[in-house]
N, C-alpha and C positions, 0 to 999 in steps of 0.2 A: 383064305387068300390063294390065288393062282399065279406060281410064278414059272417062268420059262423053263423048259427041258432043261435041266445040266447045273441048274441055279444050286449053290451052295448055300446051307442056312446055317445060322448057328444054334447056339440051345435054346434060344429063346425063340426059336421061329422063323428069326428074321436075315434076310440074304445077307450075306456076306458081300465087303465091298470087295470089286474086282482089282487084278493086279495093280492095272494102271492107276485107279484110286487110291491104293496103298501105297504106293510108290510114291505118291506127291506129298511133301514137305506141308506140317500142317504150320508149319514159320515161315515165313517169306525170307525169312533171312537164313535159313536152313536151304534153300532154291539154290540149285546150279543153273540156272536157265541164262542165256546170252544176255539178261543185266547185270550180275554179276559172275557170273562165271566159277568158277572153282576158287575166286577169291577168300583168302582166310580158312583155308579150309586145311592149313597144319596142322598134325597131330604132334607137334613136336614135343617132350615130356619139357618139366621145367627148366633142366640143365642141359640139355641139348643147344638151345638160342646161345645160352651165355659161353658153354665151350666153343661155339662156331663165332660169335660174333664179339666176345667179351674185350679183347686186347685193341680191337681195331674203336672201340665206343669210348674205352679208357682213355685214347691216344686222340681223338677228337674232342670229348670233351676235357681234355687239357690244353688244347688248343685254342679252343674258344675261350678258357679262362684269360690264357696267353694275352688273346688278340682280338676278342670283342667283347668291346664297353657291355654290351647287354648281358650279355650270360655274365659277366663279373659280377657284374651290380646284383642279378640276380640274387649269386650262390652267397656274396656276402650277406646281402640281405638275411637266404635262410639261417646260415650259420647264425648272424647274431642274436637271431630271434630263435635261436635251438639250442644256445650257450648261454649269452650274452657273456658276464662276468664269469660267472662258474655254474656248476648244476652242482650243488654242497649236501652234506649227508647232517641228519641229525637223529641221534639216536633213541628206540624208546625202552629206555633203562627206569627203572619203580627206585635204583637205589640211585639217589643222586651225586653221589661222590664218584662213585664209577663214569657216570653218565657227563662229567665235565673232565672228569681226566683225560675220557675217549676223546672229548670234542677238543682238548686241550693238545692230545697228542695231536691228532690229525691234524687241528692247523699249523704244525710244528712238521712235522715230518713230511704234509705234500708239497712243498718249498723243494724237499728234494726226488720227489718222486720220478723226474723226469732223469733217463737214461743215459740222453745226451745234455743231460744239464744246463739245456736253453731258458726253459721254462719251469713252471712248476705243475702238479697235476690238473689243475683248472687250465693249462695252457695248453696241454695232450686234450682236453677235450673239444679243442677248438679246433686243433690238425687234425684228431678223430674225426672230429664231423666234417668238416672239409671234404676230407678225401674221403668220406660216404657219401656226399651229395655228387660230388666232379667224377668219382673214380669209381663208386658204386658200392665198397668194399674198403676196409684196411686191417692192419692185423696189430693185432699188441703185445707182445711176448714177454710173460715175467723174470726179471732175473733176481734171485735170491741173491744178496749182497755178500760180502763177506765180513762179518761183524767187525774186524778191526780195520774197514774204513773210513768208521766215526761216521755212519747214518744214524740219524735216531732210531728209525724201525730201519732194517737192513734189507729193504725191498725196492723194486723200481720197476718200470715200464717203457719198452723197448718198443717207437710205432715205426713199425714196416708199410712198405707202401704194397698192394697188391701184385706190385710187380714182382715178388719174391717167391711167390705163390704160383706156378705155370700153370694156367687153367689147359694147358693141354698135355700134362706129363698123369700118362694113364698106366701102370703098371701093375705087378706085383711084387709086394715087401722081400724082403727075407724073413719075415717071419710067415708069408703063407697067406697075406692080407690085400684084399683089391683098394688099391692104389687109384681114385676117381679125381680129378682136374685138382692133381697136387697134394689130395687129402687121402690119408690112409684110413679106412674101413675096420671097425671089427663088431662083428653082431651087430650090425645096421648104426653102429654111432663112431662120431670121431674119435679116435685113435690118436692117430699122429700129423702133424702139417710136417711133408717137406718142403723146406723152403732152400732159395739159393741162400748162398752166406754172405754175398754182394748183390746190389740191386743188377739186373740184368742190360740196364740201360745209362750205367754211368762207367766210364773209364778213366782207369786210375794211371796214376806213373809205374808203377807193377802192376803186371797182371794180373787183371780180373780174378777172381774167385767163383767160379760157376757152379762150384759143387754145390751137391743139395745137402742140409743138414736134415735128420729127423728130429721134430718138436714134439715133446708129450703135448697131444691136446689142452690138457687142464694147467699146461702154462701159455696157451694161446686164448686171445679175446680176440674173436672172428667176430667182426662188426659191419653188418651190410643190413638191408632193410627187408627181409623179404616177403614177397609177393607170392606166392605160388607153394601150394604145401609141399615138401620137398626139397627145396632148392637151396642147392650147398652154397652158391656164390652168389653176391650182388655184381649188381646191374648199373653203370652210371644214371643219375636218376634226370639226365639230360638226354636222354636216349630218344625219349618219343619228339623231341624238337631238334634235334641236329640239324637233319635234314632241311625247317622251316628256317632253323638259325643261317643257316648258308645261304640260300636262296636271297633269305630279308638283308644279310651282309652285302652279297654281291651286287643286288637291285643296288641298294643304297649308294654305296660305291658306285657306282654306275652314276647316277642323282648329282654326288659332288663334281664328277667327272664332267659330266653334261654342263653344268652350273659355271665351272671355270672354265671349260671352251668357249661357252656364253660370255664369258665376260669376257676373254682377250682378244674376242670383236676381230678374231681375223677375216680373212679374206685369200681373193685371187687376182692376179693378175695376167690379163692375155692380150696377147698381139695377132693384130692380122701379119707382121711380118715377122720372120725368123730375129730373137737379142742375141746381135753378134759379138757387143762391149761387154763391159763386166759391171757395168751401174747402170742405175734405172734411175732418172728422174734426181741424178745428182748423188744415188744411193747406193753404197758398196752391193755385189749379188754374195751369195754364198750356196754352196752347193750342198746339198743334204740329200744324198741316197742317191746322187747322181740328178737330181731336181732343181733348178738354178729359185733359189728364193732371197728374198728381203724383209729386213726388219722394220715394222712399222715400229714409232717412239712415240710415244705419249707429246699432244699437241704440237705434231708435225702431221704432215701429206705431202708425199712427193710431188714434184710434176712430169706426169707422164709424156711420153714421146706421142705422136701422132700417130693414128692408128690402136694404142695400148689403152682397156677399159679394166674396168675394178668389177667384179665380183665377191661381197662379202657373203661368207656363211652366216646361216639361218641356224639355230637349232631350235625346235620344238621345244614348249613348255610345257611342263606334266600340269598343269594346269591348278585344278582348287580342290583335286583329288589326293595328293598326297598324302595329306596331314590325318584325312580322315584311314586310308589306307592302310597307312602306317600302324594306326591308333589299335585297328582292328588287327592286325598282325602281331601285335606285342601282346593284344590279351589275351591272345590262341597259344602263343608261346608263355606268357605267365601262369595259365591254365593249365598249359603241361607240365609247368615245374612245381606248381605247387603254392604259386605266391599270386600276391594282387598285382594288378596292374602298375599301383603307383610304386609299389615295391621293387621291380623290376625297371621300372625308368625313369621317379623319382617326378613326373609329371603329377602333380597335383592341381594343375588346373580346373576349375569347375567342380572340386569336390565339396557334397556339405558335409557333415558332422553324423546326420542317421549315415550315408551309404559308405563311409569311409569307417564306423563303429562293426557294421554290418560284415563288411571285409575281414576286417581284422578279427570278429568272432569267429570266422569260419575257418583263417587261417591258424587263429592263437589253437582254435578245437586240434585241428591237424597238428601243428608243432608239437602240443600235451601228450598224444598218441607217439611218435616218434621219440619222443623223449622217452618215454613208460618203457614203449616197448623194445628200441633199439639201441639209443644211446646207453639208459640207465641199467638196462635188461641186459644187456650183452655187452656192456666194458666198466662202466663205474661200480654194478653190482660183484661180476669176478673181484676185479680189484681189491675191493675194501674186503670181502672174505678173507683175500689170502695175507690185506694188511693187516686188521681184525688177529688172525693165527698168529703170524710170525711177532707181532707185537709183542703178545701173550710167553708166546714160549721163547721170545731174546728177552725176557725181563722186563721192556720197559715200560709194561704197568706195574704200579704199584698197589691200585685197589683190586687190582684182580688178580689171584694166583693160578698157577697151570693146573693144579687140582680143583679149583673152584670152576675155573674156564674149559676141562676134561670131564667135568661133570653134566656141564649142560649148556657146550657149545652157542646152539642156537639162541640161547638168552641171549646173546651180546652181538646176535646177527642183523637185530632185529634193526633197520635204517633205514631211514625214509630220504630222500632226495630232493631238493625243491630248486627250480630256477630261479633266477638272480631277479626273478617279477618285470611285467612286462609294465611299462608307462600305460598312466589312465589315458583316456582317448578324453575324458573332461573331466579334470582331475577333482572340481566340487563334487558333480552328480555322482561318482564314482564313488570319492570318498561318504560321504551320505548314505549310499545304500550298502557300500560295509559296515556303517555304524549300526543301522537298521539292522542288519543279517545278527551281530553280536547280538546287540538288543531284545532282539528276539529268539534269540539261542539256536539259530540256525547253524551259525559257526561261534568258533570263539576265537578269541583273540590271536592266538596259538599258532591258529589256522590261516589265519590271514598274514600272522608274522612270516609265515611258514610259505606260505607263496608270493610272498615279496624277499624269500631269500636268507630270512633272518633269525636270528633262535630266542624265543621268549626269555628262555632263563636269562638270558643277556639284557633284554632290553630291560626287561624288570629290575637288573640290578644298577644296568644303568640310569633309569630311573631314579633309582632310590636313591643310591649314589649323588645326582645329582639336585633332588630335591633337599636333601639333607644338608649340602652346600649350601644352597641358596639359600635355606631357613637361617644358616647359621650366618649368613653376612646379612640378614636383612633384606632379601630380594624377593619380589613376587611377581609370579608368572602368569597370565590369564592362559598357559597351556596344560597348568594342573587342576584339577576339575577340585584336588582339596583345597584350593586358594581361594578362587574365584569359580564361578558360573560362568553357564556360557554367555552371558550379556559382559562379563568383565566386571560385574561388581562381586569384592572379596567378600569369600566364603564369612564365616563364623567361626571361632574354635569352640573347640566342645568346651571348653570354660563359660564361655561368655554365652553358648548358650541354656547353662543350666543357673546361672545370673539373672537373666531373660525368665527363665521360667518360674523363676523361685519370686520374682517381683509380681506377676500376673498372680498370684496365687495368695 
């Protein structure tokens, strides 16, 4: 093959492409060319955005919680579909005496787990989440109690708002450690959070308290969602919709604004000749901004002077565009936060049962993930570690000793988390194919108690418990399968059917 003087080849023969060819973006979306421009084209690292932009995203969307219906509804929404009731622990312990003590203790001592004694530890999980969805971030700080103030375990959880945290205080320690938006560094991991010892934005009858405390890390539960490998701080997760949230506010506003000029049907009134009186038409004037005007009254009309004509305002109607308008602006905003449509505006019109099941598989998937990873992963997992410990060595297990619990820890780590179970979307078809799943040994029972919130050992014994009642006053149930069948005709006792069989014989 013959190619031009000067032509570069490479190993295999064949020409090299020239600059200009090399040069062009084999992604269109990689192109700087006058469609898009240099758009997007930050190289910002993870933590860069959130130290420049994080205080001012915090401070809006608390705003919007403030003072518009739509982000409210929203964020409740998430939360209660990320909490509802509680996100509860159940343990997997082989010795069963240990494994009901724990769960006996626990429900006993998270009653006080809470710092400021509002709530109880299922209740921190609910301002937890909160201020991870609105604020992006919050923090929890453990306080070891003092045994002689009558806690059952001597532990609790202290939730700071982010604002205690300066994502712009960059220094170095006295110990010799880079100091990055609040967080102290050592060998690439957290160290220490300093924080203020009063929130930065409340004022007291004394003066404030600005100073910074330092916090060992391993008494802090730093709770944010994060997106980006690297990234020390969350982000409000209302962030990518502010902007749209504003806009669709002020429109709106605008809308009712329009709507009530519309209806109070004013007008003008003008003269070819100079009003030298102070009444029009029998009707007191009044002056507003140096403006001579009058009050029309519901089922009156002046009578005008001679010469003097009416002019009413017009306003424009938004026409048969709004609703559809609207419709499409809330899903663009639901989409960025995370949730459905109806979830966000409580509009359930025109919905059937497949698209509204549909929804809620995609959403419930995400919640699972958020829960796994950020709620259970980074605040209720610390937590019960260090309740777990301190339990152990204040004494107040009695099946476990601090020798037996020093031996091998992690036994007694071992906790599984389960949400309070979300509602069937059709509570027959739903229940039916969890019976099927058991039936066919897909799950077990356990499993299903276990994500509806609840602890088998329990139910079982309530069970028994109360079938043993009933046996014993004479009562039968067609909801125990030993009674009756599922048609509701009574089972047999093993008596009457070895009677039965001893007669055929």
């Amino acid at each position: 093959m013959n190619f031009p003087p000067g032509t570069i080849l490479d190993r295999t023969g064949l020409p090299l492409p020239s600059a200009g060819l090399a040069a062009s973006p084999l992604y269109e979306g990689a192109s700087t060319a006058d469609r898009i421009g240099d758009w997007g084209l930050s190289s910002a690292g993870p933590n860069a955005a959130a130290f420049r932009n994080l205080t001012a995203l915090r401070k809006r969307s608390r705003d919007f919680e403030r003072n518009n219906p739509t982000a409210k509804g929203g964020i409740d929404s998430f939360v209660a579909n990320l909490v509802g009731t509680d996100i509860s622990p159940s343990w997997n312990l082989d010795n069963q005496d240990q494994k009901d003590e724990l769960q006996q203790l626990w429900d006993d001592s998270q009653l006080e787990a809470d710092f400021y004694g509002i709530s109880d530890f299922y209740g921190t999980q609910e301002i937890a989440c909160r201020s991870v969805v609105r604020d992006g971030e919050v923090l929890g700080r453990f306080h070891d109690v003092d045994p002689d103030f009558g806690l059952i375990v001597p532990l609790q959880v202290q939730l700071l708002e982010s604002d205690h945290l300066d994502a712009g205080y960059n220094d170095i320690s006295p110990e010799g450690n880079e100091i990055r938006f609040g967080i102290e560094w050592r060998k690439g991991r957290r160290y220490k959070y300093w924080l203020y010892a009063d929130h930065p934005g409340e004022t007291f009858l004394t003066s404030s308290d600005l100073s910074r405390i330092a916090v060992d890390a391993s008494d802090i539960a730093h709770v944010f969602r994060p997106l980006r490998a690297g990234q020390a701080r969350g982000v409000s997760w209302l962030a990518p919709i502010i902007v749209k949230l504003h806009e669709i506010d002020v429109y709106d506003d605008a809308e009712v604004v329009r709507k009530k000029a519309s209806a109070l049907w004013g007008g003008f009134i003008y003269s070819d000749n100079p009003i030298t009186d102070r009444t029009m038409g029998g009707k007191p004037l009044s002056r507003e901004n140096g403006v001579q005007s009058m009050r029309l009254e519901p089922g009156t009309f002046p009578v005008l002077r001679n010469g003097q004509k009416v002019a009413f305002t017009e306003t424009a109607d938004v026409g048969n565009n709004y609703l559809d308008f609207m419709k499409l602006q809330f899903r663009i905003i639901a989409r960025g936060l995370g949730i459905t449509y109806e979830q966000l505006t409580g509009d359930l019109a025109g919905v059937t049962y497949t698209s509204l099941r549909a929804g809620l598989i995609e959403f419930r998937r995400l919640c699972e993930t958020i829960i796994a990873r950020t709620l259970v992963f980074q605040y209720c997992r610390p937590y019960i570690n260090r309740w777990i410990k301190t339990a152990v060595l204040n004494g107040a297990t009695k099946t476990i000793s601090v020798s037996h619990y020093l031996k091998n820890p992690r036994l007694f780590h071992r906790v599984d988390w389960h949400l309070d179970g979300w509602d069937f979307t059709d509570p027959v078809k739903d229940r039916v194919a969890e019976l099927m799943d058991i039936r066919n040994g897909i799950e077990t029972r356990g499993q299903k108690i276990a994500k509806r919130g609840g602890n088998i050992d329990r139910v079982d014994r309530q069970n028994q418990a109360e079938q043993k009642k009933a046996a014993e006053r004479g009562l039968i149930y067609d909801c125990y399968p030993s009674q009756t069948t599922q048609s509701g005709t009574l089972q047999k006792v093993e008596e009457q059917i070895v009677i039965d069989s001893a007669k055929t014989q």
